[in-house]
N, C-alpha and C positions, 0 to 999 in steps of 0.2 A: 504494500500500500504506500502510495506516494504521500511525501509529507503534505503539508497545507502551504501554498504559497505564499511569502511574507510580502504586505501592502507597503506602500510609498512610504509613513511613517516609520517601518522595519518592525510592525508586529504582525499577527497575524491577521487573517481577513473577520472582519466584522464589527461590529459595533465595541467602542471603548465604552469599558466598565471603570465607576467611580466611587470613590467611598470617603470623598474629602467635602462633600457636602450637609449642612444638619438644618431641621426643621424644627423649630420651636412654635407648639402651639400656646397662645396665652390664653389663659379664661379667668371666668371669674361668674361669681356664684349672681345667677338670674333672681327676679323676684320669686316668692313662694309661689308656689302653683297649688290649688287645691284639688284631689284627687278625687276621680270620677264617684268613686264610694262614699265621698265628705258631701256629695251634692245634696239637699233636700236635709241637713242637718243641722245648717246654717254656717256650713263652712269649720265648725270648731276641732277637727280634725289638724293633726302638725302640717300639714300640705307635705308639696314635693319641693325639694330644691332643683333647681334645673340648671344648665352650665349654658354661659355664653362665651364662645370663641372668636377672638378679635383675627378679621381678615385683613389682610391689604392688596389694593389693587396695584400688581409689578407694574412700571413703567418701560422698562427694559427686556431684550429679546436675553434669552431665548421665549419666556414666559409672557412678553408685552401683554396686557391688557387682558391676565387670568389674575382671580382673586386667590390668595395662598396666606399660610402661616406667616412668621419670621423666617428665612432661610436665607444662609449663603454659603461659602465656601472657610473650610477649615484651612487656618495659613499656618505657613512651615513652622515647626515645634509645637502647635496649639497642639491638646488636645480636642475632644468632640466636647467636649465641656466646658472649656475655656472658649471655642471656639464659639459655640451656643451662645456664652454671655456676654461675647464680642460682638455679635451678630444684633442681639436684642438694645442692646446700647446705641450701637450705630442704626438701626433703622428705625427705632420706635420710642428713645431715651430710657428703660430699662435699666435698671442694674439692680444687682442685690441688696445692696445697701439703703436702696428706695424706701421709706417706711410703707410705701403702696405693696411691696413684693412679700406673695406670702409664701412661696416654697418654687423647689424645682425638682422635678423627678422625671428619670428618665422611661422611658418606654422600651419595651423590651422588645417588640416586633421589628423587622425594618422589612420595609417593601418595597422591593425593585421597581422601577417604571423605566419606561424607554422616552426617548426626548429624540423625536426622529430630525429637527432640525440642527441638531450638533449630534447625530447618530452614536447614540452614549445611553446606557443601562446606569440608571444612578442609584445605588443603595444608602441612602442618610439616614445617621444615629437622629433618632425620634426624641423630642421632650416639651415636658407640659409643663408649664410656670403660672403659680396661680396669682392674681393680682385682686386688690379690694375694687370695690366697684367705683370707688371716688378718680382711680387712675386714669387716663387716658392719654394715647401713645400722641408723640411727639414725634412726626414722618417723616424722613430724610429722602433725598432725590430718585429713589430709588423706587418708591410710590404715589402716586395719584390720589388715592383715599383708603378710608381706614372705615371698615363696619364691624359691628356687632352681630354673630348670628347665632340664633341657638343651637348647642349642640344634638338639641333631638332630630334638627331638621339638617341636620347635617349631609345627609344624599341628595338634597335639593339647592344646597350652598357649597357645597366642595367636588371637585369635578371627579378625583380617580380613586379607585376602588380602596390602594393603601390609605389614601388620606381620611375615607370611612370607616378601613377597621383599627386607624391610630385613635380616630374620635373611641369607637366602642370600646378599644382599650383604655384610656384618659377617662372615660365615666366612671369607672369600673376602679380604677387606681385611687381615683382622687376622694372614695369615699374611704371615711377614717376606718370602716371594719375592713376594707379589704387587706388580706394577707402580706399584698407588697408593698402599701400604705407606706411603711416604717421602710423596707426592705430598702425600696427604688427610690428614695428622697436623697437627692443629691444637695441640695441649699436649703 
């Protein structure tokens, strides 16, 4: 069997694979929701808490004009964590030290997507940082606008498939019973 011929770059044929990129989802806790069973009770039920996740509209190719997380590129010596709270800084004014910042944990999934106009598979370390509701991002050139969407309607507001089961993991994390609650808090 003949080898695979090596491309112009000198690797082999097909899409470059990447792993130096990170998504930071923000949220922060929605108003109470009252649960379908509190109805006709007068409401005196605890409700639901519901999560909202801050978007931003890219200005910039390859993404121009798709609503997305925080995300950029991890630069030489960062780690995916370091690089994470480089990212949230420079795009949205973020940092830990904010008394708006109330934690950071990472996600355990990471989902491949292909980006056919830079023919590139990107696998990015995942994380959700939670913010009080009084915060709101401070946009660098990088975006157009900044919204609020709820995390329940998350397949109606985030386009690819990984981006839906980071949300259904982040619900799942960010409530204090769950197991990796303690585990996966990074800040």
């Amino acid at each position: 069997m003949a080898s695979p011929a090596i491309n112009a770059e000198g690797g082999l044929p097909g899409p470059r694979i990447r792993a130096d990129v990170v998504d930071v989802y923000i949220a922060r806790a929605a108003k109470p929701v009252i649960r379908p069973d509190d109805e006709g009770t007068g409401g005196s039920g605890p409700g639901l808490m519901d999560l909202e996740l801050l978007q931003l509209l890219r200005t910039k190719p390859p993404l121009h004009g798709t609503w997305q997380p925080v995300m950029g590129h991890i630069e030489q010596g960062e780690t995916a964590v370091q690089g994470a709270v480089r990212e949230m800084l420079e795009e949205v004014n973020l940092a830990p030290a904010s008394p708006h910042f109330g934690g950071m944990w990472a996600l355990e999934q990471v989902h491949p997507f292909y980006i056919p106009q830079i023919d590139c598979i990107v696998m990015s370390p995942r994380f959700v940082v939670m913010v009080d509701r009084a915060w709101e991002p401070r946009l660098n050139s990088e975006h157009g606008d900044a919204r609020w969407v709820s995390s329940r309607g998350a397949a109606a507001e985030f386009m690819w498939p990984g981006q839906h089961a980071a949300i259904t993991e982040l619900r799942g994390l960010l409530h204090p019973g769950h197991l990796a609650h303690v585990r996966q808090r990074l800040l």
